[in-house]
Structure formats: C-alpha cells, structure tokens
ZAVOMI-897356 format. One record per residue (C-alpha): residue in three letters; residue number from 1; x negated, y negated, z. Coordinates in steps of 0.2 Angstrom, whole numbers, plus 2048, in hexadecimal, padded with zeros to 3 digits. Each point is the difference from the previous one (the first is absolute). Last residue first. Layout:
# residues N
@r:ALA&k:NUM&x:X&y:Y&z:Z
...
//
This chain:
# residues 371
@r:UNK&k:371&x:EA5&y:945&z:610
@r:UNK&k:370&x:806&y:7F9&z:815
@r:UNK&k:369&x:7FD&y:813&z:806
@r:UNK&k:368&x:7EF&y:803&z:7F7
@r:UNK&k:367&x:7F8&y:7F0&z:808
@r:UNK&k:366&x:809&y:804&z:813
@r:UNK&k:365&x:7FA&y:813&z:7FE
@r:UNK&k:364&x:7EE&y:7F9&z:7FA
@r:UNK&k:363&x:802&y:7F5&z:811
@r:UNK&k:362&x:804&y:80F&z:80B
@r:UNK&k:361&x:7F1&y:80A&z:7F9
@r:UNK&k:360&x:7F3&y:7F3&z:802
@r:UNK&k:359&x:804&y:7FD&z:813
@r:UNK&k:358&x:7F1&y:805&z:80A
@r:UNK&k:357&x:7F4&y:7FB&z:7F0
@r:UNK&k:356&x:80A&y:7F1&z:802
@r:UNK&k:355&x:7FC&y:7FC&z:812
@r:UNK&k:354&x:7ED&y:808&z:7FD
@r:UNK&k:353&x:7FE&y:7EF&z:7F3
@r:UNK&k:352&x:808&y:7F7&z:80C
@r:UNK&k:351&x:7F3&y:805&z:80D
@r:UNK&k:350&x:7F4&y:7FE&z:7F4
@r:UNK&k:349&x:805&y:7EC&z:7FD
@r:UNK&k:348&x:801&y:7FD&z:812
@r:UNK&k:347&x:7EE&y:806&z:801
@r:UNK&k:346&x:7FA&y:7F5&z:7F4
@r:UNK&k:345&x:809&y:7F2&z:806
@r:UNK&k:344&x:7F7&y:7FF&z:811
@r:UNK&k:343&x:7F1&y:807&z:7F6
@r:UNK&k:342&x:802&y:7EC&z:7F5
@r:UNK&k:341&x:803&y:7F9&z:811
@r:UNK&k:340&x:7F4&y:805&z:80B
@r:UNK&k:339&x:7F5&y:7F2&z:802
@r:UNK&k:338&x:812&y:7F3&z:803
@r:UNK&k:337&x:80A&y:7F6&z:7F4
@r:UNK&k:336&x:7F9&y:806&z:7F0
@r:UNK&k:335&x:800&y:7F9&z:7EE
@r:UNK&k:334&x:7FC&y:80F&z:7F3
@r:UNK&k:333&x:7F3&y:801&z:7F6
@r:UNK&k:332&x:7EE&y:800&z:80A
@r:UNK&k:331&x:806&y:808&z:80F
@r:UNK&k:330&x:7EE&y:808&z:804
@r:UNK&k:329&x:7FF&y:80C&z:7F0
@r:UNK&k:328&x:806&y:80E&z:80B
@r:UNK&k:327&x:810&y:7F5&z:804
@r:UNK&k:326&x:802&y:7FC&z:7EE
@r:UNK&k:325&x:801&y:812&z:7FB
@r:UNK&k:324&x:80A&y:806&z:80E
@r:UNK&k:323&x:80D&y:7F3&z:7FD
@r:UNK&k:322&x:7FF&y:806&z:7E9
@r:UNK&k:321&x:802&y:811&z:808
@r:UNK&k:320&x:810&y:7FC&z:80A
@r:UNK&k:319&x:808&y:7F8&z:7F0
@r:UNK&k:318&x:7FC&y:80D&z:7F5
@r:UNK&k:317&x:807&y:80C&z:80D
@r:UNK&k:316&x:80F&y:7F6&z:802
@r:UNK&k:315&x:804&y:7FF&z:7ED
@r:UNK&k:314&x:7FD&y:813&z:7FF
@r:UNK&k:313&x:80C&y:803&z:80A
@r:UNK&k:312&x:80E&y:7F7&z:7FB
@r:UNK&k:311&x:7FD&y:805&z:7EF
@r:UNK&k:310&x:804&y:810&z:804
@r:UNK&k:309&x:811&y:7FE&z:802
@r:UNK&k:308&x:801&y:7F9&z:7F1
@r:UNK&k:307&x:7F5&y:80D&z:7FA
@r:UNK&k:306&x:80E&y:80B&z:7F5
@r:UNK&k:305&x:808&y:7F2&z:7F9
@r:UNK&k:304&x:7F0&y:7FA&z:7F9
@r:UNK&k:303&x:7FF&y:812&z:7FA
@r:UNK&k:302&x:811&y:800&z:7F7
@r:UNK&k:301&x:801&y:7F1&z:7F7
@r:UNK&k:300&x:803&y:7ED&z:805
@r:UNK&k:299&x:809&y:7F4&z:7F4
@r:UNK&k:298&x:815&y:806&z:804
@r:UNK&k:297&x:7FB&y:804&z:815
@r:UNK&k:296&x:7F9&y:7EB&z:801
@r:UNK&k:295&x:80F&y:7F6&z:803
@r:UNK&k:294&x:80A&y:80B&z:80F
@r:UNK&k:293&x:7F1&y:80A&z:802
@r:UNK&k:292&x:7FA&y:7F2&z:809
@r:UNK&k:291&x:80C&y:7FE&z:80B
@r:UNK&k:290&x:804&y:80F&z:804
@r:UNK&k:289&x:7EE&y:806&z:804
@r:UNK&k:288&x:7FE&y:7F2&z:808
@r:UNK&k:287&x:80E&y:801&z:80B
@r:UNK&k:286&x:7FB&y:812&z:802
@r:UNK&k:285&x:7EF&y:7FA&z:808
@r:UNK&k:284&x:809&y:7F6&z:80B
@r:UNK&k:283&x:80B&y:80E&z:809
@r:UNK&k:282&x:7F0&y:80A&z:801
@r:UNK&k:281&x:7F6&y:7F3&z:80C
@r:UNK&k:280&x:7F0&y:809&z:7FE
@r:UNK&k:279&x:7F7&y:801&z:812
@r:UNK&k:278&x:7F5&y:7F5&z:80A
@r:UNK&k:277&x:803&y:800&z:815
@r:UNK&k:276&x:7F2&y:808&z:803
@r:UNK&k:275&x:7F5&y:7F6&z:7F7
@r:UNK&k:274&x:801&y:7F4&z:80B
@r:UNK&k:273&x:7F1&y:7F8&z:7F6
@r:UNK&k:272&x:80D&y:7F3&z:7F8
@r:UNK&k:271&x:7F5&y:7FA&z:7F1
@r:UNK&k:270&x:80B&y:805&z:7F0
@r:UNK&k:269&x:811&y:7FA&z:80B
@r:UNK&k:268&x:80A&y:80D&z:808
@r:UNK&k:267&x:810&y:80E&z:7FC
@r:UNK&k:266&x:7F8&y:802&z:7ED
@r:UNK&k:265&x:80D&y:7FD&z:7F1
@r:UNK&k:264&x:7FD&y:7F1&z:7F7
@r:UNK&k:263&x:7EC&y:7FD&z:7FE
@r:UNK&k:262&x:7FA&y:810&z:7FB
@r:UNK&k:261&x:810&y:805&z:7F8
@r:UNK&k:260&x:801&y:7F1&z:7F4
@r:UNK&k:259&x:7ED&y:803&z:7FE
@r:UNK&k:258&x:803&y:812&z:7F7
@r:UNK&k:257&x:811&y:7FB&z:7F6
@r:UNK&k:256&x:7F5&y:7F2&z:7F7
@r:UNK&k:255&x:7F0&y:80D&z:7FE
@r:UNK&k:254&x:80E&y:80C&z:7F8
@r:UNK&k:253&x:803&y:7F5&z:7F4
@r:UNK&k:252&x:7EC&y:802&z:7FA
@r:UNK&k:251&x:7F7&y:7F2&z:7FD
@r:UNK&k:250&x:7FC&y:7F3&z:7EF
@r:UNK&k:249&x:802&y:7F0&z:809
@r:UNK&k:248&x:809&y:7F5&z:809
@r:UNK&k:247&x:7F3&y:7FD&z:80F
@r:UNK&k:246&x:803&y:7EB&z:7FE
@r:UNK&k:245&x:815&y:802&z:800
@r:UNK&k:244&x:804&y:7F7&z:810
@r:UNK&k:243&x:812&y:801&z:7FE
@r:UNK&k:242&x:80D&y:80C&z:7FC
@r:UNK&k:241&x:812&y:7F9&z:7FD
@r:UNK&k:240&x:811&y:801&z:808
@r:UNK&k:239&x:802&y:80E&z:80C
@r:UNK&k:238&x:813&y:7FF&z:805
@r:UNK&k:237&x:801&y:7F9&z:811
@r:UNK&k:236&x:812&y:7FA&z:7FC
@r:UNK&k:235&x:800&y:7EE&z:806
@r:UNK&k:234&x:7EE&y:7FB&z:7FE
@r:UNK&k:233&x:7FA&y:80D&z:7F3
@r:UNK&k:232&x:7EF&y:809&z:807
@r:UNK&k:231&x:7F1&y:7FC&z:7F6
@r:UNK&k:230&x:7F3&y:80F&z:800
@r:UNK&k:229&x:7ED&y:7FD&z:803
@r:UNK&k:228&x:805&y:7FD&z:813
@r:UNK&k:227&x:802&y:813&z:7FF
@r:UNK&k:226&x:7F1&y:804&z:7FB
@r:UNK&k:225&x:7FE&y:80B&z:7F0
@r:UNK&k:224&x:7EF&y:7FA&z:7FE
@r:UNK&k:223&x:7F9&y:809&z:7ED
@r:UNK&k:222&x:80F&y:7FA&z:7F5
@r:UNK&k:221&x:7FE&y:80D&z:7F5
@r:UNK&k:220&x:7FF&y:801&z:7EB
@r:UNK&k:219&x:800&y:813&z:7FE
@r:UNK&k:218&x:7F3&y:80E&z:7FD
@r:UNK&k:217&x:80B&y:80F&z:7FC
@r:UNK&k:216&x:803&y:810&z:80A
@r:UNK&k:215&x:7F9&y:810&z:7F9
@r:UNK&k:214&x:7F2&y:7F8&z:7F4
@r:UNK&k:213&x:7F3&y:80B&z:808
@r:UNK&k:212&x:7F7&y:7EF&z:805
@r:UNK&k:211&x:810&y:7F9&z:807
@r:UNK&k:210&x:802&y:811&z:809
@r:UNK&k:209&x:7EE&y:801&z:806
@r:UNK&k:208&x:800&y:7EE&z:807
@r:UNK&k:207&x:811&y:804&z:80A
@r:UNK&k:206&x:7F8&y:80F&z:808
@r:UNK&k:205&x:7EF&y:7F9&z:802
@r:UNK&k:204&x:800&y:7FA&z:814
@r:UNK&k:203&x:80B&y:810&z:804
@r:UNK&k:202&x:7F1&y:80D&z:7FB
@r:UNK&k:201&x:7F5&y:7F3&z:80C
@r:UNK&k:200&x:809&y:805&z:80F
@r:UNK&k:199&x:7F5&y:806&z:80A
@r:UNK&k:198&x:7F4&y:7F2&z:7FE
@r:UNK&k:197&x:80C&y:7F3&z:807
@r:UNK&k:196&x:803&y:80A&z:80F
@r:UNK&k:195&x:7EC&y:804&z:802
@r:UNK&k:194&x:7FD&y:7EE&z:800
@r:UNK&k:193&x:80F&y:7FA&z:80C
@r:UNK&k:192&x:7F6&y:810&z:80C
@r:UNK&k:191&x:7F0&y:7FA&z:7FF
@r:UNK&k:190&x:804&y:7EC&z:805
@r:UNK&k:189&x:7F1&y:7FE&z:80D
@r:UNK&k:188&x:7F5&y:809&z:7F6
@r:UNK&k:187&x:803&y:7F4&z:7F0
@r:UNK&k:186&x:7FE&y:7ED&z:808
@r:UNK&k:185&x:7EE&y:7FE&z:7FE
@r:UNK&k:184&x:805&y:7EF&z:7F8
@r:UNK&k:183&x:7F6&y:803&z:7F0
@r:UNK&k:182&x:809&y:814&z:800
@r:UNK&k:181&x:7F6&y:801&z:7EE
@r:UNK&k:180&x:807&y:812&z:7FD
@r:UNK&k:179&x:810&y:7FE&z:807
@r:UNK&k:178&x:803&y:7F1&z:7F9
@r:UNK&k:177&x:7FB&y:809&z:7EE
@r:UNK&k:176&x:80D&y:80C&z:803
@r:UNK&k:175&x:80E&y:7F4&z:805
@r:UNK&k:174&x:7FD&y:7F8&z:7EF
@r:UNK&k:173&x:802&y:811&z:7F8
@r:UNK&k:172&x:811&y:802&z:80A
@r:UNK&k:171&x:804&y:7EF&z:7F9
@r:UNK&k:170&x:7FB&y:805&z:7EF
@r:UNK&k:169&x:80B&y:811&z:803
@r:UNK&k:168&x:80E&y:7F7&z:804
@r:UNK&k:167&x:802&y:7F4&z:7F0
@r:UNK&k:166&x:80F&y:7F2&z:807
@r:UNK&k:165&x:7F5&y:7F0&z:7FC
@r:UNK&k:164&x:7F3&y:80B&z:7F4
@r:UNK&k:163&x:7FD&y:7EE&z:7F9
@r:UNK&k:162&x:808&y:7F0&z:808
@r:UNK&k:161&x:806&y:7F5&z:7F2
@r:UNK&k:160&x:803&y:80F&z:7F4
@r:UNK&k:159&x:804&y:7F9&z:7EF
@r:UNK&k:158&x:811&y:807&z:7F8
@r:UNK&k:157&x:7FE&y:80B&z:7F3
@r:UNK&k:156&x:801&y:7F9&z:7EC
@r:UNK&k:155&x:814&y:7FC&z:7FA
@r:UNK&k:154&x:80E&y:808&z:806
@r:UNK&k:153&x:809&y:800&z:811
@r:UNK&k:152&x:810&y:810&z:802
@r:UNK&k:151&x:7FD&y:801&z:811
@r:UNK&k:150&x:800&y:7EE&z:805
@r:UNK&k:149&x:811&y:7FD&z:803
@r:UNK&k:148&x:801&y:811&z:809
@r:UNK&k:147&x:7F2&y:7FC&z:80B
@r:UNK&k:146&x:807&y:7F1&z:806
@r:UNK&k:145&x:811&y:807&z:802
@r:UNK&k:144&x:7F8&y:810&z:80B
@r:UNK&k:143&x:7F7&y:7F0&z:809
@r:UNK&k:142&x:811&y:7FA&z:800
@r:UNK&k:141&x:80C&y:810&z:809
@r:UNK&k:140&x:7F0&y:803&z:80D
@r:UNK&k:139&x:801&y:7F0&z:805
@r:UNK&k:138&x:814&y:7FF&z:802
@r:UNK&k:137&x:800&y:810&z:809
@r:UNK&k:136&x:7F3&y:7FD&z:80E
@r:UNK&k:135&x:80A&y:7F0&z:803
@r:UNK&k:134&x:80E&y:809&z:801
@r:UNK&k:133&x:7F6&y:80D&z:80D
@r:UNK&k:132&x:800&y:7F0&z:80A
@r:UNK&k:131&x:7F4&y:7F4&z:808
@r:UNK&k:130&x:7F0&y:800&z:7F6
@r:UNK&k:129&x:7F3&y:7F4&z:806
@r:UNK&k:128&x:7F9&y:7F3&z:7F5
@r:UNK&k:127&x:810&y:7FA&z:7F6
@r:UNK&k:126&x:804&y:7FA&z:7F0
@r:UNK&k:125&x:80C&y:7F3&z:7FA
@r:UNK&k:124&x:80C&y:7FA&z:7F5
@r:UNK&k:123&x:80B&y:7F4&z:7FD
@r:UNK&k:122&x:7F7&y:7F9&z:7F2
@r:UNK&k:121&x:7F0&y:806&z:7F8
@r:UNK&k:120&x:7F6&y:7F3&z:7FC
@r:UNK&k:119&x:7F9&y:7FF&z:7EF
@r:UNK&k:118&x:7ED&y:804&z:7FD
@r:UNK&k:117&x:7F2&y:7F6&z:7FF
@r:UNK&k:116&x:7ED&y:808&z:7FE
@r:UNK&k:115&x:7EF&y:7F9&z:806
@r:UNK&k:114&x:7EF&y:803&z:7FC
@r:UNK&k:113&x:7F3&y:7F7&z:80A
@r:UNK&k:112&x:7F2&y:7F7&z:7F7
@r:UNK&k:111&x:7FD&y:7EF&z:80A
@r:UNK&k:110&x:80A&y:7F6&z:7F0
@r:UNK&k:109&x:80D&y:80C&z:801
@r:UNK&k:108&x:803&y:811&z:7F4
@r:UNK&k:107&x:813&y:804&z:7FB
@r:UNK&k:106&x:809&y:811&z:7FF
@r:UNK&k:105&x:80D&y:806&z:7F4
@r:UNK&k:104&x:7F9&y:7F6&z:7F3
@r:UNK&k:103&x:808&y:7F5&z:7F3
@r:UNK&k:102&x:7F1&y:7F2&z:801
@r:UNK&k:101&x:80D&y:7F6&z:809
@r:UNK&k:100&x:801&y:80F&z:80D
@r:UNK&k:99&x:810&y:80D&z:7FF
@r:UNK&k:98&x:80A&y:802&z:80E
@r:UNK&k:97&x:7FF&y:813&z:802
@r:UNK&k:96&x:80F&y:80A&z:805
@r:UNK&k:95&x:803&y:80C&z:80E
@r:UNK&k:94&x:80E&y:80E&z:7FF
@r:UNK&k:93&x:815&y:800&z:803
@r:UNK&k:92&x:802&y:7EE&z:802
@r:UNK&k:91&x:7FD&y:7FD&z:7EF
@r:UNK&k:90&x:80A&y:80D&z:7F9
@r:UNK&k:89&x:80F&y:7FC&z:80D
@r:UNK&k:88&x:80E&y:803&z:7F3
@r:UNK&k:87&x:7F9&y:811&z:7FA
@r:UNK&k:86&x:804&y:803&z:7EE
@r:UNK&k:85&x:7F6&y:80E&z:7FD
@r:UNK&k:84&x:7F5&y:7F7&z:7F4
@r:UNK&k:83&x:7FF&y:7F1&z:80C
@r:UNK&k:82&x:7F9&y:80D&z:810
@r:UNK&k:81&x:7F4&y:808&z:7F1
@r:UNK&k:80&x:7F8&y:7F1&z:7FB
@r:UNK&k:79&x:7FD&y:7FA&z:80F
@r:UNK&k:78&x:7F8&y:80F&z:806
@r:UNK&k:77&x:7F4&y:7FE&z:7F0
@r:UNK&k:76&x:7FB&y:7F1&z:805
@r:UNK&k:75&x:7FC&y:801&z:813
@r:UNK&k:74&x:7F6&y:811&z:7F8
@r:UNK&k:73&x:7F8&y:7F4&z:7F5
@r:UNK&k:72&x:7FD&y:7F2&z:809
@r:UNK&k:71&x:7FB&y:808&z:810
@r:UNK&k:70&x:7F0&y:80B&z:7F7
@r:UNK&k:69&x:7FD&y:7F1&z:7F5
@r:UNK&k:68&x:7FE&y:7F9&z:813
@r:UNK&k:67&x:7F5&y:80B&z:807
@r:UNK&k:66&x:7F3&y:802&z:7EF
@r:UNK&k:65&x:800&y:7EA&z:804
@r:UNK&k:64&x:7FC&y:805&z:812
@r:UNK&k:63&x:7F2&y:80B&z:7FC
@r:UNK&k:62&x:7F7&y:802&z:812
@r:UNK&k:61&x:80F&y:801&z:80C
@r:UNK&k:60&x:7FC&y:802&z:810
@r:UNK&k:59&x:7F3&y:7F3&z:802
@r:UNK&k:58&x:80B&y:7F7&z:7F0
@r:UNK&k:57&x:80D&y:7FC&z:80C
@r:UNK&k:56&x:80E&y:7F8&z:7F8
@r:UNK&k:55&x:809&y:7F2&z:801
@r:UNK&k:54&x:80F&y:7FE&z:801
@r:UNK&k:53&x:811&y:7F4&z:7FB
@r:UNK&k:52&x:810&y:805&z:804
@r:UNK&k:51&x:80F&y:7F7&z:7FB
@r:UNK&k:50&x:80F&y:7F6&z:805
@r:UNK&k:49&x:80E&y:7F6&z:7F8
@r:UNK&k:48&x:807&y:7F0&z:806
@r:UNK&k:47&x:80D&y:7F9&z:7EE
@r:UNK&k:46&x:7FE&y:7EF&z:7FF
@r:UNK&k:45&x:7F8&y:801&z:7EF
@r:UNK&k:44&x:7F5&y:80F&z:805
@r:UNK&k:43&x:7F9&y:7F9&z:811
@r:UNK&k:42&x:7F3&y:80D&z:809
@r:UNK&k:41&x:7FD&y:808&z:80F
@r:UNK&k:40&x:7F2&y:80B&z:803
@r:UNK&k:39&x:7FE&y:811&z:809
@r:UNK&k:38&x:7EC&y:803&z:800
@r:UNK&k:37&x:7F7&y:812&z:802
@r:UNK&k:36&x:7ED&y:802&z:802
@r:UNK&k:35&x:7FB&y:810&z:7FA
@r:UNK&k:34&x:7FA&y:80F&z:80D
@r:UNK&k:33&x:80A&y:800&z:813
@r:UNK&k:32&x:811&y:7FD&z:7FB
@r:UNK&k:31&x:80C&y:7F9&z:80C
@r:UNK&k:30&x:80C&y:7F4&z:7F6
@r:UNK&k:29&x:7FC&y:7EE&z:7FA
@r:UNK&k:28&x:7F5&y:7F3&z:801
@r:UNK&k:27&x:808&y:7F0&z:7FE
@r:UNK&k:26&x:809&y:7F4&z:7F2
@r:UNK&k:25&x:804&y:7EE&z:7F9
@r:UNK&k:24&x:80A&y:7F8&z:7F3
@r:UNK&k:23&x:7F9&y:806&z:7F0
@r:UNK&k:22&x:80B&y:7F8&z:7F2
@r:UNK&k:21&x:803&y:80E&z:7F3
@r:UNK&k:20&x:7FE&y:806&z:7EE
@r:UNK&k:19&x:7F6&y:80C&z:809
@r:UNK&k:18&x:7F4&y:806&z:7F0
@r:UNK&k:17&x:7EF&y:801&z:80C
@r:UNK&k:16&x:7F3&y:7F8&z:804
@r:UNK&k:15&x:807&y:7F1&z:805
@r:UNK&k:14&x:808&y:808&z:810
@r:UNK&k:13&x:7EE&y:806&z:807
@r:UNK&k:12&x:7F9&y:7F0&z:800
@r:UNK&k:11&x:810&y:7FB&z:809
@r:UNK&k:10&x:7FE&y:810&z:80C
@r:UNK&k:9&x:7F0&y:7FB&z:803
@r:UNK&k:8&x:804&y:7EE&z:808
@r:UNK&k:7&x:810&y:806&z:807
@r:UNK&k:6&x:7F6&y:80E&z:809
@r:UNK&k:5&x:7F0&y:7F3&z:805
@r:UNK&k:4&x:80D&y:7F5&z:805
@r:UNK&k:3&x:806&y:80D&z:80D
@r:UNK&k:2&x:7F4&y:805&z:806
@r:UNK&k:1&x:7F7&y:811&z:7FC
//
C-alpha cells in the first residue's frame, strides 16, 4: 500500500478509537503473514508515543468480534493479576486493548474491516530465527507465564476461533477422507507418508482421550507457540510479553509445550529435504523444559507433566498430517514455493516425528530431572 493510502487509513483508523492522541504518521509493521499490522506514531501532548494498529483477516478468521472478546478478556484478566501482585511492569508484561469510542475492544471501518489497537511494547523485540538455547529459555519461561495468568480464567468458555485447531484425530479423519477422494491423484505416489500417519493413529488421540477422561484439564492455550510470538527484553533478553493472541482459546497446555518443540529444537528448517542431517537438538529441548517449568510446574498436574515430552511428537505428527492433507487435496491451504512443497514438509515432519520416537526416553529423563 502507498504510502498516503497507509496515512490516509491509519487516520480513519485513529478516530475510531479512544487514543487521546495526535496521529502523526505510521507503516506496515513486522513480518506476519495473516492480519495486517501497523506501527503508528502519535502526539500525546508533546509526548511521541507508539502503537500498533491491525487489521485482521476475517478469511482466516470468521467471527472476529468472538476473537477479540476472546483477547479482551484473557488480555484483561492478565492485567489484573500482573497489578494484583504488584508487578511494576504490568502493562508491559501482557497486551492490552485500546478501547474504540463505542467502548469496544475492536472497531469496524467504513469498508467493514475490524481492527484492534494495542499499546506498543517498548524496548522489545521478537525474533524469527532462534539463536541461543537463552532464547529457547525465555519463550518457554512466558508462554508457561501466559498460561499461568490465564489458568485460573472464570466466566463462560472461551470461543474457539479455529475449531479442532490442535484436535489430532480430526486432522487424522481429514487425512482419511484425502485419501479416499485423492482429487489430485497424488495418493500412490506418497504410500509410505500414508501408511506412517496411519500407524500411529493410537498417538493421534492420546491428548483428546485424556481431556475427554478428565485426566489433564482443558486450559486456556495460546495455540502458536512461535518464537517470534514472544517479546524479548532489549537489554536483558528477558521474555517480556506474548503477542499475536488470535488462537487463545480453550486447548490443552501440553499443545503449547508440543509446538514449542516442533518449531525449537530440530537441527534443520521444517522443509529442508536432507533429511539426513534432521535430528532432535536435546540441549534445546531441556531449555524448554527449564524454562518452562520454571513458571508453569505450580498450575500443571501429573499427566500433563508426564507427556511433555510427548507433546513434541504428537505436535509434529499433527503438523506432518495437516502437509500431507493439503498436498493430497492439490495444495489448496498452504502457500507453496515449488510442486512439492507441502510432501517436501511432510516428510521433514515424519522424519522429526522418527527423531523423537529415536529419542523419547532421553527427553522424559531430561523432564523428570528438571521436576
């Protein structure tokens, strides 16, 4: 968008909400691939302060207005908690909504796009790749925070933006019915990614059969446990605040731990195909054990504990059966950058998947020893 157009919008966006502010310009901001994200600048009686305007996708995100009470309340009730203990960087310490004039936390323009406003976090970042097993440790330590703010939530459930976002054995059902229709004529070339997800359909319903058997509870989750999700302090590289909150919703905390593993601790990207050189980087899993532990050990009982290590796995093989999925339907869900890419990651995602299975002992020793 030019940049008029973005001054031009963001001023229509400014006077619907409660800024108590001069707009004085902004830009698009950050490397987000969903909503639209701004970082705009305005004047509070001569005092610069920033704040981030998006817009969010409502092709992803059907009931944007059941997203955002979602936000507010849990933004809210973190709030609430940080000031009731005292914490002298509350407001820094989780997102908080800007209200609209109509006393909203989100605001409608004349086109029909929703938009939220949020403070801007201050000297602090996020990061796309992780660097260090620190950085590891920091995530892990505020999505256990996150969780841990939110654990004790009351009122009616949350909504669930993305329905059965994290339920394995829908996505293994999916699968099945890819399989069935195979309206690419993909399915005999990619037998043996079939038969790997199929073997290990026990594994698809283990975290499902122990919310359904009441023996871990359902949780408010943060759903994307990316590392860029996390704010890293500036100066102390503490992690500061939890972003991009639009799949907080009524999950498993063991989903949370899952993803962090998936995405932190493998030795290659999620499309390498060297697949070779893909193992489980054990040193990093045990920096998210500790860290997360470290804030989330006084909430969680003694089965989520139990499939931490678990979690890893199954996260993977979720994620490897959604590629396969959409690479049987004929790459209808994911972007690609080439034919093969959804089996590309598929196959990455199994090998993983074997990785962990190779190394699931070693990482329950390294969860029991850090208890």
């Amino acid at each position: 968008m030019p940049t008029v157009l973005v001054a031009q919008t963001l001023r229509e966006v400014s006077a619907l909400f409660d800024m108590r502010a001069d707009f004085v310009h902004g830009y698009l901001y950050g490397s987000g691939h969903i909503n639209d994200t701004y970082c705009a600048h305005y004047d509070q009686a001569g005092l610069r302060l920033r704040y981030i305007h998006q817009r969010i996708n409502t092709n992803v995100f059907k009931t944007p207005i059941e997203l955002m009470e979602n936000v507010e309340r849990v933004t809210k009730h973190s709030l609430d908690r940080l000031l009731a203990e005292g914490n002298p960087e509350a407001r820094r310490r989780t997102l908080t909504c800007v209200p609209s004039i109509e006393g909203k936390p989100y605001a409608i323009d004349s086109a029909g796009n929703v938009w939220r406003t949020y403070p801007f976090i201050e000297r602090a970042r996020g990061y796309d790749e992780l660097e260090t097993n620190e950085q590891a440790f920091q995530a892990a330590k505020a999505f256990g925070s996150f969780q841990k703010l939110a654990a004790d939530l009351g009122g009616a459930r949350l909504h669930e933006t993305i329905p059965n976002f994290h339920n394995t054995p829908k996505r293994l059902e999916a699968l099945q019915v890819a399989i069935e229709a195979d309206s690419a004529n993909r399915a005999a070339e990619v037998k043996s990614e079939i038969e790997f997800a199929l073997a290990r359909a026990a594994d698809c319903a283990r975290i499902t059969g122990l919310i359904a058997s009441g023996e871990i509870p359902e949780r408010v989750t943060h759903n994307d446990t990316k590392l860029n999700n996390v704010l890293l302090d500036d100066v102390t590289a503490e992690g500061v605040c939890v972003i991009d909150l639009d799949t907080t919703m009524p999950g498993s905390a063991l989903y949370d731990f899952g993803d962090m593993v998936r995405t932190a601790t493998p030795t290659t990207r999620e499309d390498d195909t060297d697949l070779d050189k893909l193992d489980i980087r054990l040193d990093r899993f045990e920096s998210l054990v500790q860290g997360y532990l470290g804030s989330a050990k006084s909430f969680l009982n003694e089965a989520e504990v139990a499939n931490l290590a678990f979690s890893g796995k199954l996260l993977t093989l979720e994620c490897g059966i959604r590629f396969l999925t959409d690479y049987l339907q004929g790459d209808v869900y994911f972007k690609i950058k080439r034919p093969n890419h959804n089996i590309e990651r598929c196959r990455n995602q199994f090998a993983f998947v074997a990785a962990i299975e190779r190394k699931l002992s070693e990482m329950e020793k390294i969860v029991s020893g850090n208890l």
